[in-house]
KEGU-423431 format. One record per atom (N, C-alpha, C): z, x, y. Coordinates in steps of 0.1 Angstrom, whole numbers, plus 5000, padded with zeros to 4 digits. Atoms other than C-alpha are relative to their C-alpha. Layout:
BEGIN
ZXY...
***
This chain:
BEGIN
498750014993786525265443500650145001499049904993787925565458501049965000498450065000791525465450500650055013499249954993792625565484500649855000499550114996793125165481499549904989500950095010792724925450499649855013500750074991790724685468499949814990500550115007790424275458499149935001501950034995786424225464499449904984500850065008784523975447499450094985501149925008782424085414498650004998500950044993779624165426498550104990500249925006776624355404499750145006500049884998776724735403498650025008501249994994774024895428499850144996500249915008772625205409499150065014500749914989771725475441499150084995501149945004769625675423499349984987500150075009767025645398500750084983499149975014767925625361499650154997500349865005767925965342499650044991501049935011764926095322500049954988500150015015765125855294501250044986499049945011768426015279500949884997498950165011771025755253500950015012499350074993773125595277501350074996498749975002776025795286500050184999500849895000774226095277500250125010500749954986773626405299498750014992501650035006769826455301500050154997500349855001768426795292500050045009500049934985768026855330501050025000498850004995771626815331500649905006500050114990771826485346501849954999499350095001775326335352500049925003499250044995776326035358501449945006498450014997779425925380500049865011500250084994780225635390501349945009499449954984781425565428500649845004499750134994782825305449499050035016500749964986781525505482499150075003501449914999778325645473498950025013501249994987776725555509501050085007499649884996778925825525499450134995500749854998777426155537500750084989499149915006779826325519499650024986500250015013778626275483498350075000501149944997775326445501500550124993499749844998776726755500500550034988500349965011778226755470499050014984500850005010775326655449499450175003500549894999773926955467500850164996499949935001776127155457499950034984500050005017776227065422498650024998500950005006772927085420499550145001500049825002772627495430501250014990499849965016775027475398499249994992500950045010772527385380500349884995500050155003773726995380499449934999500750104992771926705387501449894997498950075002774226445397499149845006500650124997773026045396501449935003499150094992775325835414499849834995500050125003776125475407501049885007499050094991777725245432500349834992499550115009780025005419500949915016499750114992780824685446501349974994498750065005783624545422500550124994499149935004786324765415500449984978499450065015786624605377499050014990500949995006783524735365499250174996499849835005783625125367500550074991499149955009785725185340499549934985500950025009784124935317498650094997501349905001780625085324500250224993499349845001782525465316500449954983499249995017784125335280498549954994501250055004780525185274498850095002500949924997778725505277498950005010501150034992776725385308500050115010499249894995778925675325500050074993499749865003779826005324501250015000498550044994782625995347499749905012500050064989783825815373501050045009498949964998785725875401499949905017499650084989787225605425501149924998498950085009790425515408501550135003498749935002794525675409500049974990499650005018796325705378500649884997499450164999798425375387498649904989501150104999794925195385499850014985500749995019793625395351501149964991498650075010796925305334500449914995499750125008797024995338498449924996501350015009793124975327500349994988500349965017793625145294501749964994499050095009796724905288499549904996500350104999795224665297498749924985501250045009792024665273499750134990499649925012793724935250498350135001501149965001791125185259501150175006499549854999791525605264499850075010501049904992790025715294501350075001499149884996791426025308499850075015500149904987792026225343499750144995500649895008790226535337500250125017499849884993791026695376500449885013499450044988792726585410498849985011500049994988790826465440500949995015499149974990792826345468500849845002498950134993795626105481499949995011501050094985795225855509501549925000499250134999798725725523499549915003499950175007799425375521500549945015499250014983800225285563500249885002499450174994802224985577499450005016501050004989799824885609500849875006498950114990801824675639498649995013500350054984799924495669500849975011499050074990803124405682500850105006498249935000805924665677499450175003500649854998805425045687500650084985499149895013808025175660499949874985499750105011808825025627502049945001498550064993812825005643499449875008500450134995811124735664499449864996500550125006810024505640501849865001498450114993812724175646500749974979499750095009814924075613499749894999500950145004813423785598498849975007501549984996809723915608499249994986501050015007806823895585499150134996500649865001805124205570498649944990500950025010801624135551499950094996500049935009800724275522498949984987501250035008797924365495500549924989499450045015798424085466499550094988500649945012796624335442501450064993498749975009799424425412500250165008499749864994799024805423500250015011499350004985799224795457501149965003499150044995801224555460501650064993498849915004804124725441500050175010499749854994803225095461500649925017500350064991803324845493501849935003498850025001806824765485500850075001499349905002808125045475500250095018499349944991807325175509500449905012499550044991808324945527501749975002498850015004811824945509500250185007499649844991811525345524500549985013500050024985810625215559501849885008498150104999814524995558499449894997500150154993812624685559500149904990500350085011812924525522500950064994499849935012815124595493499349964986500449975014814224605458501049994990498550015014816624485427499450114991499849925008817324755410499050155002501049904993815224995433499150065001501450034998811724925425499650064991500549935006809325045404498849985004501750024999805225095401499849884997500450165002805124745392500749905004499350054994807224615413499249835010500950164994806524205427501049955010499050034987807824045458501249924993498650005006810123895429501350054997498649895002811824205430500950035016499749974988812824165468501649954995498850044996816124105473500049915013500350044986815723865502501149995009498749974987819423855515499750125001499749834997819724225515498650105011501549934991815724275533500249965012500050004984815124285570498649875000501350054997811524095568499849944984500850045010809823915547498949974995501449985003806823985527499349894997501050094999803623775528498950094993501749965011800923865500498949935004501250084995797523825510498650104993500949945003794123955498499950125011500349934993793424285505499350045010500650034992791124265524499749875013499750114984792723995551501150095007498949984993795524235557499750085013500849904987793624385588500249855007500350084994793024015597501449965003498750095000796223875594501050045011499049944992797924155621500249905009499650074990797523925646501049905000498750075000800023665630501150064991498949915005802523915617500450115005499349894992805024165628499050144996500649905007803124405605499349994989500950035015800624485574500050154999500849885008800124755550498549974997501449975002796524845553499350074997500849855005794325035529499050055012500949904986792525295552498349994998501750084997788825155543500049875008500350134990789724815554500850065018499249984983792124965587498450075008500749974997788925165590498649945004501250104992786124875595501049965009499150084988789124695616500250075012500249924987788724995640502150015004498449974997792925015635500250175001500249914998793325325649502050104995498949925002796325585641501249955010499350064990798325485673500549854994499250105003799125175654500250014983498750015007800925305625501149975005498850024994804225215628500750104986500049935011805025405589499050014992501049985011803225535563501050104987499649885012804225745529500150114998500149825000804726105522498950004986500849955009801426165502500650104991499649925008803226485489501349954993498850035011806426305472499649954991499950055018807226245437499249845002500050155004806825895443498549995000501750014996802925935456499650054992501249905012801826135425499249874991501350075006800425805404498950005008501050034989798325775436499050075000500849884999796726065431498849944997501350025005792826005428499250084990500149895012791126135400498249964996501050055007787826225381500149984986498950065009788326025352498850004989500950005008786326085317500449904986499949975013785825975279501450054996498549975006789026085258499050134995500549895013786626295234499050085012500749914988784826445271501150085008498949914988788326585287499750135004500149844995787226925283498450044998502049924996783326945289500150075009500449884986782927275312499149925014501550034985779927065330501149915007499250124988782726755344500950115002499349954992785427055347499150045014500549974984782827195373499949935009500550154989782026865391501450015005499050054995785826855396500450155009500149874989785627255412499349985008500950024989782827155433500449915009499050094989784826865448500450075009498649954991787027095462499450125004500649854995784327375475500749965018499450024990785427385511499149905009501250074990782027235525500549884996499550115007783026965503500549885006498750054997786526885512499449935013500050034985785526915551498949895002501050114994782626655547500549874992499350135008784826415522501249995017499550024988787226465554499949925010500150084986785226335578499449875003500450135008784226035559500849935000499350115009787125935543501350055009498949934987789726065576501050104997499649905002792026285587500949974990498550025008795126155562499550044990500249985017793426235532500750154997499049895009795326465515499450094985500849945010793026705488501050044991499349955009794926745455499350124993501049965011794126975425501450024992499249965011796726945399499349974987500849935008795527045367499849854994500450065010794026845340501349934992498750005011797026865315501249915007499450034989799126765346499549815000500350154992797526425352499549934984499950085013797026345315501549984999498450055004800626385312500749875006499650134992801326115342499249884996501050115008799025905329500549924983499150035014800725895300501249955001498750044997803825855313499949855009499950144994802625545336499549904988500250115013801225375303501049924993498950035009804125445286500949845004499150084995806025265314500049815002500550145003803624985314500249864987500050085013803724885281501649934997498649984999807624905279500549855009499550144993807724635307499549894997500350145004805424385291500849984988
***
């Protein structure tokens, strides 16, 4: 999972794109150098290019496509992994609350606003009072999914939302619309009987919803978008291996970017805030997590 969107997909078993590596202990690098990293969107061109580029580092990079989002992070604390990277900080946070575990963000890839998509309405001013907005039920989304739609005028928020924010927290006198949770993966389906839907940009992207039907979207670069951030995410006792800091410099070679680009579209937004940086938020969304159970 490329967090540009936690996704609610069946559990389905992991499909391992390349073969295993040389015989080395699970979790291992091999003597070749082998990593592995495990993906949500390993059939994308774009993971071409970077193997190639890691590999004139003197990498080898084995890929591991993961179908269920709830099984990359296990396989990573269970040495089956290296790294992985298809997750924000939101996501890892409430992982390693969840099942009291350490992973860590070890470098930035990129943010993927969060877009409200209309069949009906040109603007998001055009949606009618006491209209319908769908929305991802997943706990993460659906709190970032709120939050901006409490931006866009159309919802408030008691006590003015947080990252874990539930349609419990609407205020429903005070909202324009009212939200409708649905699996993530219907909110593409569902435009047809709603004023609007926030749609992660994989599913808007099989649904062929094209840009022309945003109605809003997020400011990837505000405060509020930083849990979102995507990350390559290690071990506790791996944060500072030189071989995953490179994997996280080679991301971001230019060939890279421009073929993660044209994969994963134009909104993507390429981070690089440092290591130390995204351990610290990470820490800070934990904290926050814990605090509210």
């Amino acid at each position: 999972m490329r967090l540009r969107a936690l996704l609610a997909v069946p559990a389905i078993a992991a499909v391992v794109l390349a073969a295993a590596g040389c015989g080395a202990a699970p979790g291992s690098e091999t003597e070749a150098g082998t990593v592995k990293i495990g993906v949500a969107d390993g059939q994308l061109a774009y993971w071409k290019t970077f193997e190639a580029k890691a590999s004139a580092a003197g990498i080898h990079v084995e890929l591991v496509n993961f179908t269920d989002y709830n099984q990359p992070n296990p396989a990573l604390a269970q040495n089956q992994l290296q790294l992985n990277q298809f997750q924000h900080m939101q996501y890892l946070a409430n992982y390693n609350v969840k099942n009291h575990d350490t992973l860590v963000p070890i470098g930035a890839t990129a943010v993927y606003p969060l877009p409200l998509y209309s069949l009906k309405h040109r603007s998001v001013g055009e949606i009618p009072a006491g209209g319908q907005v769908a929305i991802p039920n997943d706990p993460t989304n659906q709190a970032r999914a709120l939050l901006i739609l409490q931006t866009a005028g159309l919802v408030t928020l008691k006590g003015g939302g947080t990252t874990l924010s539930t349609p419990g927290d609407v205020d429903t006198a005070a909202s324009k619309v009212t939200v409708v949770p649905v699996d993530a993966a219907q909110t593409a389906a569902n435009l047809q009987g709603v004023d609007a839907a926030i749609v992660n940009n994989n599913y808007a992207t099989a649904a062929k919803l094209g840009d022309d039907k945003i109605v809003f979207k997020d400011d990837p670069n505000s405060p509020a978008a930083k849990p979102y951030i995507n990350t390559f995410v290690a071990r506790a006792q791996d944060k500072d291996n030189p071989t995953y800091r490179k994997l996280v410099e080679i991301y971001h070679d230019p060939e890279v970017e421009a073929a993660a680009q044209k994969d994963l579209g134009a909104t993507t937004v390429f981070k690089n805030n440092d290591a130390a940086d995204l351990q610290a938020e990470t820490t800070k969304l934990e904290d926050t997590i814990r605090h509210a159970g």
